[in-house]
C-alpha positions in Angstrom: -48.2 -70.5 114.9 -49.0 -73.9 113.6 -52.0 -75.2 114.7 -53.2 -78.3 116.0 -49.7 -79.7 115.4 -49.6 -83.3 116.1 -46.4 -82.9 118.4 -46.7 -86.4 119.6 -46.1 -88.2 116.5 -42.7 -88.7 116.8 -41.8 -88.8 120.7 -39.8 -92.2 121.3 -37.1 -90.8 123.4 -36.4 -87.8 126.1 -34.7 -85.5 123.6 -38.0 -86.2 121.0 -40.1 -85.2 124.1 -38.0 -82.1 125.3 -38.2 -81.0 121.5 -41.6 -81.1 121.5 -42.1 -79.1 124.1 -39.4 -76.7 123.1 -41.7 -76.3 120.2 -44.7 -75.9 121.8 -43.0 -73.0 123.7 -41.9 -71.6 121.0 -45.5 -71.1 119.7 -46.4 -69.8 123.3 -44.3 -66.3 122.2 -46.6 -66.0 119.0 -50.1 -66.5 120.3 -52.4 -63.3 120.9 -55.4 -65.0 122.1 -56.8 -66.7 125.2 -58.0 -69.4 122.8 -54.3 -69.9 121.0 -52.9 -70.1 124.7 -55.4 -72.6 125.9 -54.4 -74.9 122.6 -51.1 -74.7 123.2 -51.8 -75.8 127.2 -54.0 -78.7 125.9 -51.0 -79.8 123.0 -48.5 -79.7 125.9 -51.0 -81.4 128.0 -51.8 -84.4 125.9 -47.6 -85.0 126.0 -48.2 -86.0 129.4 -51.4 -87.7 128.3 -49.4 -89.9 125.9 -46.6 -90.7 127.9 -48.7 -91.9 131.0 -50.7 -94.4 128.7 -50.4 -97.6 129.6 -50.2 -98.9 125.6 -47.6 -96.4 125.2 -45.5 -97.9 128.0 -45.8 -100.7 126.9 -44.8 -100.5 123.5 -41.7 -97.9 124.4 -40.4 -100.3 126.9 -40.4 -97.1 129.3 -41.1 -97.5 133.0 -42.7 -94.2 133.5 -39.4 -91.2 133.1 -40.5 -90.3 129.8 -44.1 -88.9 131.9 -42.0 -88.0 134.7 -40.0 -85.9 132.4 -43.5 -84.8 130.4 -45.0 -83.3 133.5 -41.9 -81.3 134.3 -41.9 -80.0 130.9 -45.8 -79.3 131.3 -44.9 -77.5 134.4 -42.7 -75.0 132.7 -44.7 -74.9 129.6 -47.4 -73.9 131.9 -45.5 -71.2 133.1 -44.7 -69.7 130.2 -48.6 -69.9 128.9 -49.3 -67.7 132.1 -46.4 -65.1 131.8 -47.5 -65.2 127.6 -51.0 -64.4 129.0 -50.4 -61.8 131.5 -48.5 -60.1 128.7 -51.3 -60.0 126.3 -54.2 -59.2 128.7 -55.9 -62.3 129.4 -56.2 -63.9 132.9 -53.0 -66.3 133.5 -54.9 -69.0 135.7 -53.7 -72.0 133.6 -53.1 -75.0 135.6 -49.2 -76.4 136.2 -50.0 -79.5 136.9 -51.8 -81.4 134.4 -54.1 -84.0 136.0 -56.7 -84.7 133.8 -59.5 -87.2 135.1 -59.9 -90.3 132.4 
């Protein structure tokens, strides 16, 4: 699983985005820890993160679908984290909405 891969480097369009979190997925079959899983929720999470930032928008020129898109993606991603942790033992309480306070 590669860690702390910087998945957000090169998200300019919907297909870059919906790659990313393809990948992160991906990883999601291959983790065997409660701490791996939680990683992989944060990774997908700061997706969203990027593409609700207001520099962001600005420089892509987007008007908000790319993090409408993003927090769809989270919401499956999510899903998959909690199926991937009931399978491996852990508790599956990982949020599908990512709404983190700034």
């Amino acid at each position: 699983m590669a860690r702390g891969r910087r998945t957000h480097e090169h998200v300019q369009t919907g297909v870059d985005l919906v790659e990313a979190f393809v990948s992160i997925r991906d990883d999601v079959g291959k983790a065997f820890t409660r701490t791996e899983l939680f990683d992989l929720h944060e990774r997908a999470g700061s997706l969203v993160d990027l593409t609700g930032d207001s520099s962001w928008l600005e420089r892509s020129g987007d008007e908000g679908n790319l993090h409408n898109l993003a927090r769809d993606e989270f919401t499956l991603t999510a899903r998959k984290i909690n199926e991937r942790a009931r399978d491996i033992g852990a508790d599956s309480d990982y949020s599908e909405e990512w709404n983190r306070a700034r």
